[in-house]
PyMOL Python script that loads the backbone (N, CA, C, O; Angstrom):
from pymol import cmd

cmd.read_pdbstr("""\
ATOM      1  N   UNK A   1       0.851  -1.178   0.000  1.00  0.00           N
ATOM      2  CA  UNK A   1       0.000   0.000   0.000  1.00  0.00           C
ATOM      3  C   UNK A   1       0.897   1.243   0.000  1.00  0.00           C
ATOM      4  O   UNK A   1       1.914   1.139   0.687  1.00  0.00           O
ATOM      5  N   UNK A   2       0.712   2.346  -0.618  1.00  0.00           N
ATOM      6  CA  UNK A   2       1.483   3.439  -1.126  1.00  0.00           C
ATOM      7  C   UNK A   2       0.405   4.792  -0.272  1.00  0.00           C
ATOM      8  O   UNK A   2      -0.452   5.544  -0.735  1.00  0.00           O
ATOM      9  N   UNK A   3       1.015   4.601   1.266  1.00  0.00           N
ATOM     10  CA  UNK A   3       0.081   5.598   1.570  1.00  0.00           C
ATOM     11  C   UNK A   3       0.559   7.392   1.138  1.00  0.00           C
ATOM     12  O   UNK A   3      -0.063   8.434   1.344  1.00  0.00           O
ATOM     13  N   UNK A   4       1.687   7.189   0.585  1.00  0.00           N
ATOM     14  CA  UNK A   4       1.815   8.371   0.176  1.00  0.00           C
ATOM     15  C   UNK A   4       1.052   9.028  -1.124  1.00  0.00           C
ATOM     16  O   UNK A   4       1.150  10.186  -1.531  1.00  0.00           O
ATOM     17  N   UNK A   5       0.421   8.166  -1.550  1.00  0.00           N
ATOM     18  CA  UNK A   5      -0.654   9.027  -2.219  1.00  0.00           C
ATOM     19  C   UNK A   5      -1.316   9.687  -0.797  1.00  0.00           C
ATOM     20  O   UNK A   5      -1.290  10.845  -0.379  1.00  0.00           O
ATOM     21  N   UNK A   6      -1.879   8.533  -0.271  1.00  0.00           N
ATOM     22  CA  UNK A   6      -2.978   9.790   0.537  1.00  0.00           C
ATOM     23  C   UNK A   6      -2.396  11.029   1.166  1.00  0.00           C
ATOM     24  O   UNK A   6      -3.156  11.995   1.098  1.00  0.00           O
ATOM     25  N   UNK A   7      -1.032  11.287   1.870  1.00  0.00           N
ATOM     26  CA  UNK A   7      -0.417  12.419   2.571  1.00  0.00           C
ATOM     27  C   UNK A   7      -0.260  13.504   1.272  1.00  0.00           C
ATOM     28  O   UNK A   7      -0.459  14.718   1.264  1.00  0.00           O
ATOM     29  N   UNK A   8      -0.005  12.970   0.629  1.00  0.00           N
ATOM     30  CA  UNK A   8       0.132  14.000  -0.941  1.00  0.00           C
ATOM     31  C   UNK A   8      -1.578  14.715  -1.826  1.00  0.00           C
ATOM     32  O   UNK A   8      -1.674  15.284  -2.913  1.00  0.00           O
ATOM     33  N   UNK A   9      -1.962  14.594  -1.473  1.00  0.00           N
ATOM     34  CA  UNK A   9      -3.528  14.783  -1.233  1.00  0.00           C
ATOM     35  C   UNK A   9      -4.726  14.610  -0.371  1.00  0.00           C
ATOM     36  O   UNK A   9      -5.905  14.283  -0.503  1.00  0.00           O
ATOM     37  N   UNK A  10      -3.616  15.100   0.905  1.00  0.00           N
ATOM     38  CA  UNK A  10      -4.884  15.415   1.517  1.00  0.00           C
ATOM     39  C   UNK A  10      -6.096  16.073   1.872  1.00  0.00           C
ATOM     40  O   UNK A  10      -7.079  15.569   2.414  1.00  0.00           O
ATOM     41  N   UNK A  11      -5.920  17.293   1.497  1.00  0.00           N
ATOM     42  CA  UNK A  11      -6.556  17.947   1.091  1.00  0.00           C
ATOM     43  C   UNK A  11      -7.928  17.535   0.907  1.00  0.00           C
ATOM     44  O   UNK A  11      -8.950  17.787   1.546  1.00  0.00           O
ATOM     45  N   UNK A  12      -7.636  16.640  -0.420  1.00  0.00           N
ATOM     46  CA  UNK A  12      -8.877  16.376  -0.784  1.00  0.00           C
ATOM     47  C   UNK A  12      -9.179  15.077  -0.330  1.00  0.00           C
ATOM     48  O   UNK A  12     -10.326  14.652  -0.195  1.00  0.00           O
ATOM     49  N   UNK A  13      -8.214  14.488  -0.109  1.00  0.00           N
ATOM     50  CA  UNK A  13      -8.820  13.137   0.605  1.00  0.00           C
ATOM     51  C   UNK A  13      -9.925  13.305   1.991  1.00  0.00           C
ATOM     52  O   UNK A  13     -10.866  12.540   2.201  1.00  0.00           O
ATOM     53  N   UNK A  14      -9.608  14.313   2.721  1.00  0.00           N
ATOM     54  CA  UNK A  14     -10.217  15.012   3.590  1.00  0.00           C
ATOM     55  C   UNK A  14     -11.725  14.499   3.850  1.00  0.00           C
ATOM     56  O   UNK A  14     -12.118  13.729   4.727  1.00  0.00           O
ATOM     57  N   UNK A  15     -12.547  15.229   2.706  1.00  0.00           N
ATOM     58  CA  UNK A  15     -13.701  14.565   2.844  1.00  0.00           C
ATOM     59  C   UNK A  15     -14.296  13.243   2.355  1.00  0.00           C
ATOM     60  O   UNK A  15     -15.523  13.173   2.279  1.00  0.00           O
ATOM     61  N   UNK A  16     -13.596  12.257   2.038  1.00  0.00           N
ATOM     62  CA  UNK A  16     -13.462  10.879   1.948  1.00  0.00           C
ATOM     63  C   UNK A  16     -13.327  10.317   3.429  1.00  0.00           C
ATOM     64  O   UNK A  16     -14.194   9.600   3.929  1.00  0.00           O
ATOM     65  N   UNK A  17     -12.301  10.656   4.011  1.00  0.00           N
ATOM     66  CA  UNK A  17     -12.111  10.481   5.205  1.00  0.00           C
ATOM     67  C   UNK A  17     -13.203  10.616   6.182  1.00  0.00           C
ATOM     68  O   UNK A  17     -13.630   9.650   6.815  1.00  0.00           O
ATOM     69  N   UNK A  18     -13.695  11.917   6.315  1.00  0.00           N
ATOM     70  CA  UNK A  18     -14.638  12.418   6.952  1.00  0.00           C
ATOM     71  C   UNK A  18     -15.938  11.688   6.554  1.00  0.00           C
ATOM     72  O   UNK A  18     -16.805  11.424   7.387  1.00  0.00           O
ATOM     73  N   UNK A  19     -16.028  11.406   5.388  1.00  0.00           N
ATOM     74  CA  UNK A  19     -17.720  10.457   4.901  1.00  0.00           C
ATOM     75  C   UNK A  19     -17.579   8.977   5.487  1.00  0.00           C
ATOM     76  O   UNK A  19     -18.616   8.361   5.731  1.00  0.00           O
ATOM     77  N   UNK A  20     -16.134   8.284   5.762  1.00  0.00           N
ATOM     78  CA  UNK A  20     -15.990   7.245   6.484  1.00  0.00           C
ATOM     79  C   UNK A  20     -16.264   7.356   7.677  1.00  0.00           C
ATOM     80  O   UNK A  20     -17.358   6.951   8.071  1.00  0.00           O
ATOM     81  N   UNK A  21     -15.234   8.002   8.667  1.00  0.00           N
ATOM     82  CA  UNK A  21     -15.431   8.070   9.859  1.00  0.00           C
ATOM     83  C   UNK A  21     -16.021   9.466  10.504  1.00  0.00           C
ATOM     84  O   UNK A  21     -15.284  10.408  10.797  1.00  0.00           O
ATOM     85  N   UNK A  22     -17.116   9.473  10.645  1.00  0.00           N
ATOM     86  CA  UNK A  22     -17.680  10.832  10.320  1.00  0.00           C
ATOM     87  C   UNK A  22     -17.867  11.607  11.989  1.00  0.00           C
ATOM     88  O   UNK A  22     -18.512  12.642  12.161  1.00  0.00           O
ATOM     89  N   UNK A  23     -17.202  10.897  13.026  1.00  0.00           N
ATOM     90  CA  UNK A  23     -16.845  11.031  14.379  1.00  0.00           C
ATOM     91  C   UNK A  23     -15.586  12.108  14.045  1.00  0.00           C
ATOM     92  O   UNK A  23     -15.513  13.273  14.434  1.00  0.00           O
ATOM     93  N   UNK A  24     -14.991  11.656  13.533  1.00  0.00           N
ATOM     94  CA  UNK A  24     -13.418  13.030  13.220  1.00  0.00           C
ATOM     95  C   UNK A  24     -13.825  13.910  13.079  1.00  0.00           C
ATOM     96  O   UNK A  24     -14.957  14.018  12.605  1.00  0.00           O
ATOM     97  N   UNK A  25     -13.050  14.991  13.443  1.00  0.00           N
ATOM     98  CA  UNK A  25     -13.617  16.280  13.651  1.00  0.00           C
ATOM     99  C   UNK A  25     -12.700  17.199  12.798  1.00  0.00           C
ATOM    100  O   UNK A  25     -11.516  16.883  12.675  1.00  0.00           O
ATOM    101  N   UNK A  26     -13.331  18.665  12.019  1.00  0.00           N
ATOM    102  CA  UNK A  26     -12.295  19.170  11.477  1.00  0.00           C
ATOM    103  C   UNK A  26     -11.109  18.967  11.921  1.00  0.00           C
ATOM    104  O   UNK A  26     -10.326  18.164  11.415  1.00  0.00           O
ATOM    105  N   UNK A  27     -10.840  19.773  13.041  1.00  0.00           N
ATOM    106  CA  UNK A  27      -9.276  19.757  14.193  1.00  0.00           C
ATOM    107  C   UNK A  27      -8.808  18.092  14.080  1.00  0.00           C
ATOM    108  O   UNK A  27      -7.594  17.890  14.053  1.00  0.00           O
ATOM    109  N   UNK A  28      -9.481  17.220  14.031  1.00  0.00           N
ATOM    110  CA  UNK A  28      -8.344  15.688  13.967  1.00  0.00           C
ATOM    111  C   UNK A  28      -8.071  15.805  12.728  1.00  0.00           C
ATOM    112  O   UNK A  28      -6.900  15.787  12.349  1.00  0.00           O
ATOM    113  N   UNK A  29      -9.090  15.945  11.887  1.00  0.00           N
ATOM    114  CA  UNK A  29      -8.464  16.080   9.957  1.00  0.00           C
ATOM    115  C   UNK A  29      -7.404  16.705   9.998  1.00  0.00           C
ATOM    116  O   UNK A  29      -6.490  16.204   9.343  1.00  0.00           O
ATOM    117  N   UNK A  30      -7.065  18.160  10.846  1.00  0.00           N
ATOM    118  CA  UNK A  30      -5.788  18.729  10.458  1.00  0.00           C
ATOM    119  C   UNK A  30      -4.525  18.325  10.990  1.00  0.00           C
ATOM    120  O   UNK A  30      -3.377  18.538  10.599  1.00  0.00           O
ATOM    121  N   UNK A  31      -5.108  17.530  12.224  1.00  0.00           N
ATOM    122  CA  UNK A  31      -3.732  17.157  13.037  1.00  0.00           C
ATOM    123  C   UNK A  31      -3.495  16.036  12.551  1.00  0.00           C
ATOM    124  O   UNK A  31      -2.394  15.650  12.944  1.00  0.00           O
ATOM    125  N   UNK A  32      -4.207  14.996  11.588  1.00  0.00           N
ATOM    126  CA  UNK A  32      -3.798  14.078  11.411  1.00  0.00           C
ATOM    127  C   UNK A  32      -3.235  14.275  10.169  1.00  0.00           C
ATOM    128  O   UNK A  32      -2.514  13.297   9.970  1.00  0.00           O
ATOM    129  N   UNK A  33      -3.179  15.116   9.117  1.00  0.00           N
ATOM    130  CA  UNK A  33      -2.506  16.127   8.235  1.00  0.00           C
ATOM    131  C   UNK A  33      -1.559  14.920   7.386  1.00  0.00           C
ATOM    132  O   UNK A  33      -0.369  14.865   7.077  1.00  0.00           O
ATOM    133  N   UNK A  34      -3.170  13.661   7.111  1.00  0.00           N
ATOM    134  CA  UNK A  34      -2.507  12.926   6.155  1.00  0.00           C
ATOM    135  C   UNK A  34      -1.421  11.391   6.869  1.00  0.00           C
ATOM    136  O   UNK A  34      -1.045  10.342   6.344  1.00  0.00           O
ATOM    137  N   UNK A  35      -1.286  11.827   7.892  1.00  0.00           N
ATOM    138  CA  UNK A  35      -0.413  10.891   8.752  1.00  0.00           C
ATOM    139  C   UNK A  35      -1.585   9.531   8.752  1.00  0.00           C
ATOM    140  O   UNK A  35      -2.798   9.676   8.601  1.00  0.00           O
ATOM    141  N   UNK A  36      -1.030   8.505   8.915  1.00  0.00           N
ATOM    142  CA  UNK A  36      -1.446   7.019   8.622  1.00  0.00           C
ATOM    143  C   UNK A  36      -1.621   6.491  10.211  1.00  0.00           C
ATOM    144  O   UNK A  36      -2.529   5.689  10.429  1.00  0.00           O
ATOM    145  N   UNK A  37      -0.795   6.912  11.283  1.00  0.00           N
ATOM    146  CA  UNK A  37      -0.321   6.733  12.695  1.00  0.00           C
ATOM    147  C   UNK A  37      -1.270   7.051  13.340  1.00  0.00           C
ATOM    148  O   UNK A  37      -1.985   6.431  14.126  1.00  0.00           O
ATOM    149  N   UNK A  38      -1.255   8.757  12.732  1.00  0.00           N
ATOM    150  CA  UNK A  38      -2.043   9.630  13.383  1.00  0.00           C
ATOM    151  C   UNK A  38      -3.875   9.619  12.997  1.00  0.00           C
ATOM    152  O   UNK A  38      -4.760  10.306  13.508  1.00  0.00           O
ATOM    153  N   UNK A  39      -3.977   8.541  11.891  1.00  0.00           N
ATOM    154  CA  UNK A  39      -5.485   8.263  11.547  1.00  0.00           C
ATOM    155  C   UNK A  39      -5.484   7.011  12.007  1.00  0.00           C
ATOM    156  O   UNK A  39      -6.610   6.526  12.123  1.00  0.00           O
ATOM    157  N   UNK A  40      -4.663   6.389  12.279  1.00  0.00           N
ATOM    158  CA  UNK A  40      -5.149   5.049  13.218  1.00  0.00           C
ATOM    159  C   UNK A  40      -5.391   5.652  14.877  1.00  0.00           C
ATOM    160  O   UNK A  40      -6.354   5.321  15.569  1.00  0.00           O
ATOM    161  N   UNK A  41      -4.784   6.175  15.120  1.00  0.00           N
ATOM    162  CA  UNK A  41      -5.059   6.771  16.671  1.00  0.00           C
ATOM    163  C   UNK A  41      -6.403   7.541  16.661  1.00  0.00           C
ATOM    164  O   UNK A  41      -7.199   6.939  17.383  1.00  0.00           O
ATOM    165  N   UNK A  42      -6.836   8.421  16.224  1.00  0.00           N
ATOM    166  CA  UNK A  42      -7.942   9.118  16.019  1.00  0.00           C
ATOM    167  C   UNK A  42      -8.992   8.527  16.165  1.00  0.00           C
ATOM    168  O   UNK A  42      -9.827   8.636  17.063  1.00  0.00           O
ATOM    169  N   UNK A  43      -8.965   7.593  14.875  1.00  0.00           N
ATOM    170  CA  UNK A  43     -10.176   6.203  14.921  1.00  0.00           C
ATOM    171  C   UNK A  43     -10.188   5.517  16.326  1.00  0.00           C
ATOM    172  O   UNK A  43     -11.271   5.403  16.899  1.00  0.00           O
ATOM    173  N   UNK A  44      -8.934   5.009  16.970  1.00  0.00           N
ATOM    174  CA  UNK A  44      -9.277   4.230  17.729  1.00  0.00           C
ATOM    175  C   UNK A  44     -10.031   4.878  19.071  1.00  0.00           C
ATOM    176  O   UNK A  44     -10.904   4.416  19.805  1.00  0.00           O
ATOM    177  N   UNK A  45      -9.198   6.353  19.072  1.00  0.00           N
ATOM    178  CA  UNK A  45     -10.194   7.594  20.112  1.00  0.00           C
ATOM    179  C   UNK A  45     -11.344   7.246  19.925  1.00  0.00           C
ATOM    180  O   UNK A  45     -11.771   6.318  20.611  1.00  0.00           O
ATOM    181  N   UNK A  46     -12.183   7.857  18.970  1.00  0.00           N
ATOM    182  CA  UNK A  46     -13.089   8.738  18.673  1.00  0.00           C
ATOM    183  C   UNK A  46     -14.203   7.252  18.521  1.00  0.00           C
ATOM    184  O   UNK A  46     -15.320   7.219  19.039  1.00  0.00           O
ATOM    185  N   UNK A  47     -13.653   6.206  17.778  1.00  0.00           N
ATOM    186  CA  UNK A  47     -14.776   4.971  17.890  1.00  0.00           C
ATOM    187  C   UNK A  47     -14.479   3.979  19.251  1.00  0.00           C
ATOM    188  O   UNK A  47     -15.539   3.363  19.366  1.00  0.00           O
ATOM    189  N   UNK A  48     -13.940   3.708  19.891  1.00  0.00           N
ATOM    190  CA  UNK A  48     -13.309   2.853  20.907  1.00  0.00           C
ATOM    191  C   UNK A  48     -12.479   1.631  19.930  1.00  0.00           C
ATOM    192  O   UNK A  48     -12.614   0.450  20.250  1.00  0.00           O
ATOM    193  N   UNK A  49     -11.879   1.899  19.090  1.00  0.00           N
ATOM    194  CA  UNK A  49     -11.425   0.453  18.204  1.00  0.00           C
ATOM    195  C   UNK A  49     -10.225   0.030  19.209  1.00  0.00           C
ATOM    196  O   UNK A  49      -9.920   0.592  20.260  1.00  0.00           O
ATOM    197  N   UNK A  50      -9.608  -1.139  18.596  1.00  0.00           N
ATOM    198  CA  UNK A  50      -7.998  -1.180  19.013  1.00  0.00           C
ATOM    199  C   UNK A  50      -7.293  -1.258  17.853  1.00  0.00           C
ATOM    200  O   UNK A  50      -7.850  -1.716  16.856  1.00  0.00           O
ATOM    201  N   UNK A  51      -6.027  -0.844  17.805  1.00  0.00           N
ATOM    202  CA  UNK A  51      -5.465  -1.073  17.040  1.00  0.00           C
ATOM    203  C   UNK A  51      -5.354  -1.718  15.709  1.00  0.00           C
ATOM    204  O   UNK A  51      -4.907  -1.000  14.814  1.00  0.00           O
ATOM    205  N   UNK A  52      -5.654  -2.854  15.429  1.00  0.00           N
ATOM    206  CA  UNK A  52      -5.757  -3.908  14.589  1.00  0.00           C
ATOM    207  C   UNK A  52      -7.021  -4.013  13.934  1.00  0.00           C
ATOM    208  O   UNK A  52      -7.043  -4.406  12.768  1.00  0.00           O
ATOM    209  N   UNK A  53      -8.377  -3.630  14.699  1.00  0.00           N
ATOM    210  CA  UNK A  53      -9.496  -3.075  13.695  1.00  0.00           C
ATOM    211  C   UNK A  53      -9.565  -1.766  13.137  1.00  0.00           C
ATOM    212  O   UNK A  53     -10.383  -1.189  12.422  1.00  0.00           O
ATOM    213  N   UNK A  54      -8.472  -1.457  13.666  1.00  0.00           N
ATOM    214  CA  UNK A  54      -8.781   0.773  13.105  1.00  0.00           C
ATOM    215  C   UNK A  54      -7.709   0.338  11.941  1.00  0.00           C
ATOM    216  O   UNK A  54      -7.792   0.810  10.807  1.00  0.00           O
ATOM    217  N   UNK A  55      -6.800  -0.504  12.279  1.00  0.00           N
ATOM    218  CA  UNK A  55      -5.809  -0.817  10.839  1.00  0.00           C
ATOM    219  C   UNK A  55      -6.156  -1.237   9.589  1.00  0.00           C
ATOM    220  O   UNK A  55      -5.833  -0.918   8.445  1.00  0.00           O
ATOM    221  N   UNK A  56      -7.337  -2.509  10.386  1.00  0.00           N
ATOM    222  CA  UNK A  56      -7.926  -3.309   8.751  1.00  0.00           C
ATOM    223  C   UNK A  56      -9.235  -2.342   8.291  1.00  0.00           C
ATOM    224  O   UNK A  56      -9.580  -2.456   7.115  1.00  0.00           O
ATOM    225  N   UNK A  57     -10.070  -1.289   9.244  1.00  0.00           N
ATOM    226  CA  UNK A  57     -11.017  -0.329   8.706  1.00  0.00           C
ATOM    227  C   UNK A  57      -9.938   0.371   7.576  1.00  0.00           C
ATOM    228  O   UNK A  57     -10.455   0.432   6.461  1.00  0.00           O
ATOM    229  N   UNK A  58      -8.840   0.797   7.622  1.00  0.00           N
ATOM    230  CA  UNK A  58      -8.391   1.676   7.115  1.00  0.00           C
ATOM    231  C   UNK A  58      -7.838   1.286   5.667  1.00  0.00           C
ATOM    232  O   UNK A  58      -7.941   1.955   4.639  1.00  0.00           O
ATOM    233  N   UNK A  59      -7.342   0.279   5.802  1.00  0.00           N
ATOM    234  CA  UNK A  59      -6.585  -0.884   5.079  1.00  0.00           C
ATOM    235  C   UNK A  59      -7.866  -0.765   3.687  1.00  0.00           C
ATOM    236  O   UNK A  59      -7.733  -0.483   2.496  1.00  0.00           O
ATOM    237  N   UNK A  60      -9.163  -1.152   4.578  1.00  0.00           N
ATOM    238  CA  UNK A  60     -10.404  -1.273   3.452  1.00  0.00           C
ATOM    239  C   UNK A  60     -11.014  -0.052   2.976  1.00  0.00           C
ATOM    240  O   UNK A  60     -11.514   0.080   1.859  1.00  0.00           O
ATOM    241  N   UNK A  61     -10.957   0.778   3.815  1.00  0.00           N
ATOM    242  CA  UNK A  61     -11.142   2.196   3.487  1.00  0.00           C
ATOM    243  C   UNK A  61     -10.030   2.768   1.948  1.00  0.00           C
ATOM    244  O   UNK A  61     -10.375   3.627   1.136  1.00  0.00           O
ATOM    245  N   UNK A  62      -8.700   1.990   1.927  1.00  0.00           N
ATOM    246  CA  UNK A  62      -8.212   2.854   0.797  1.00  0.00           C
ATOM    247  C   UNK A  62      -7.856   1.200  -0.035  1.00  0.00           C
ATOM    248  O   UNK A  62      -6.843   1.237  -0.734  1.00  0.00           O
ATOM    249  N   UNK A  63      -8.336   0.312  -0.009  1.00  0.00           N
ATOM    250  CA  UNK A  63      -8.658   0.011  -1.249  1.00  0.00           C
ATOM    251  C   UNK A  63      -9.929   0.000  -2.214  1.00  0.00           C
ATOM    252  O   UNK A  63     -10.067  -0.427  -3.360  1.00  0.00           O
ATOM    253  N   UNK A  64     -10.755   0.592  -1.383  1.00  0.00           N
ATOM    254  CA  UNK A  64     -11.903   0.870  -2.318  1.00  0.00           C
ATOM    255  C   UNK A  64     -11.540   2.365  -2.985  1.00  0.00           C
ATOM    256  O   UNK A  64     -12.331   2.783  -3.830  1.00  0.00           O
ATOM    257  N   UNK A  65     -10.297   3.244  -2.618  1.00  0.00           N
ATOM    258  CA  UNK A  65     -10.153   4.777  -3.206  1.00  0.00           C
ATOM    259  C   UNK A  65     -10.123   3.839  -4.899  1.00  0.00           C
ATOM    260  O   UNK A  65      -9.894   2.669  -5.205  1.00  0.00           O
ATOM    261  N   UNK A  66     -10.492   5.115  -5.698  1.00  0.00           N
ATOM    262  CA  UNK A  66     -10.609   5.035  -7.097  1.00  0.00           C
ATOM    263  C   UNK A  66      -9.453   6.312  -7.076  1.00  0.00           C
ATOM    264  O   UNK A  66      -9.967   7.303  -6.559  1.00  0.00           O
ATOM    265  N   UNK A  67      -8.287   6.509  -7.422  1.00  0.00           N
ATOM    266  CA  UNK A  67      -7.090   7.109  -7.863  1.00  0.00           C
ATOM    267  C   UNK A  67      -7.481   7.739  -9.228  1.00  0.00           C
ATOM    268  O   UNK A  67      -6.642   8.352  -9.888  1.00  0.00           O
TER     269      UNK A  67
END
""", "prot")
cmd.dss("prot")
cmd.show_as("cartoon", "prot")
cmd.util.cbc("prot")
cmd.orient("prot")
């Protein structure tokens, strides 16, 4: 997985993100500013996940992106 597409557009990935996990809040969108670490932590805040389900949500979250 090449998450540097997503840090390289985030911007617009933004509201992709936000239509997934729709608990994130502007302020986590910016602090997570594309970071992969920092959107697994967020998720696991904001939904109660652990680790390893906020990984494979995410995992499935960007193979359905259309590039």
């Amino acid at each position: 997985m090449d998450w540097n597409r997503v840090e390289g557009s985030w911007k617009q990935m933004k509201g992709k993100v936000k239509e997934q996990w729709g608990k994130l809040t502007d302020d986590d969108l910016d602090v997570i500013d594309g970071k992969r670490d920092q959107l697994e932590g967020k998720i696991q805040e904001r939904y109660g996940y652990g680790k390893d389900r906020a990984r494979k949500d995410i995992d499935d979250w960007y193979s359905r992106q259309t590039w």
